[in-house]
N, C-alpha and C positions, 0 to 999 in steps of 0.2 A: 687736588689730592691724588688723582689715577697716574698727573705725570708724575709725582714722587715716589709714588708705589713704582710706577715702571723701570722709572730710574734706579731705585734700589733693588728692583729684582734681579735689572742686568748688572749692578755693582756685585751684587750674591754669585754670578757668575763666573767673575772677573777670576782671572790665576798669571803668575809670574812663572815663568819657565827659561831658568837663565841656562844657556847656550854658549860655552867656551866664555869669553868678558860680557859678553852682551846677555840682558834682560830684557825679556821681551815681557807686553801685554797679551794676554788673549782674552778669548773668551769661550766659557766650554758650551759646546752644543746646548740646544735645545731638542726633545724629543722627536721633533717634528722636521729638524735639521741633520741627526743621525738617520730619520728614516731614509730621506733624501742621499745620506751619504752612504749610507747601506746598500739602496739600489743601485747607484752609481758605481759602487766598488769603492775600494780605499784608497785614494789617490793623496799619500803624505802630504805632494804639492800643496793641491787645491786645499786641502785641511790648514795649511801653514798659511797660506797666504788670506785665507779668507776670515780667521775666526782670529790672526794678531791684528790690535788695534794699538799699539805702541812700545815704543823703546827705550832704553839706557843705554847709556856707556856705548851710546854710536858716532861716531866722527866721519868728516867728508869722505878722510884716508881711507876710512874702515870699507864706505860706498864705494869710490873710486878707483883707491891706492895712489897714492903719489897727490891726495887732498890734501886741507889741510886740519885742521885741527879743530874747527868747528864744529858744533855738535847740532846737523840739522835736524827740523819737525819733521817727527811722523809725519807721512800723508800715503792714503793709500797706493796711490799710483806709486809714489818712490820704493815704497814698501814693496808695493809688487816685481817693481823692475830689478828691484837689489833680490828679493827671495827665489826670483828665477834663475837667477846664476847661483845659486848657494845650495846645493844638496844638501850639504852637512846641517843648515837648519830645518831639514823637512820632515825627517822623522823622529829629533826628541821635542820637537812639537806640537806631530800629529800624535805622538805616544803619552803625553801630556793632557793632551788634551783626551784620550780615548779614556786615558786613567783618571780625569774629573770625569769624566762623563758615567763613568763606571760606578762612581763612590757616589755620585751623585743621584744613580739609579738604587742602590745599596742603602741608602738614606731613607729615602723615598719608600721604599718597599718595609723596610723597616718598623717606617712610620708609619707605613699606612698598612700593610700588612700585602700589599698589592704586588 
């Protein structure tokens, strides 16, 4: 029963933030992982690369240029070495993800008066 609840809590977080052709997976913070990124400073990067856990509409080309047409698995490590050359995906993802995280606090407070 707890790994179902767990499961669907972090399904509850899950968000889509598509990017020029491509959609990506994320996942919006937890309270306790903005504090952390709080202290840290706002670093889009580490926000992008850390909190997507999947994609659409990516091909080898897309990774490579001159791939070809196959459309490989997410995996972190690929993910990280493709988001590191990519600026253009690092801040409407950390801004994506800042704006769940916001509405997500706006709910919350809402509901509990807190």
């Amino acid at each position: 029963m707890s790994n179902a609840l767990i499961t669907r809590l972090k399904k509850q977080r899950e968000l889509k933030v598509v990017v020029g052709k491509f959609t990506f997976t994320a996942r919006r913070p937890t309270d306790v992982e903005m504090i952390e990124i709080g202290r840290g400073g706002a670093n889009w990067h580490a926000m992008a690369e850390r909190f997507v856990s999947g994609w659409e509409n990516v091909t080898e080309d897309d990774i490579i240029g001159g791939g070809g047409s196959d459309k490989p698995d997410f995996t972190p490590e690929l993910w990280a070495e493709w988001c590191a050359d990519r600026p253009d995906f690092w801040q409407p993802i950390a801004s994506a993800l800042l704006d769940a995280y916001k509405a997500h606090a706006e709910q919350l407070k809402a509901t509990t008066g807190k």
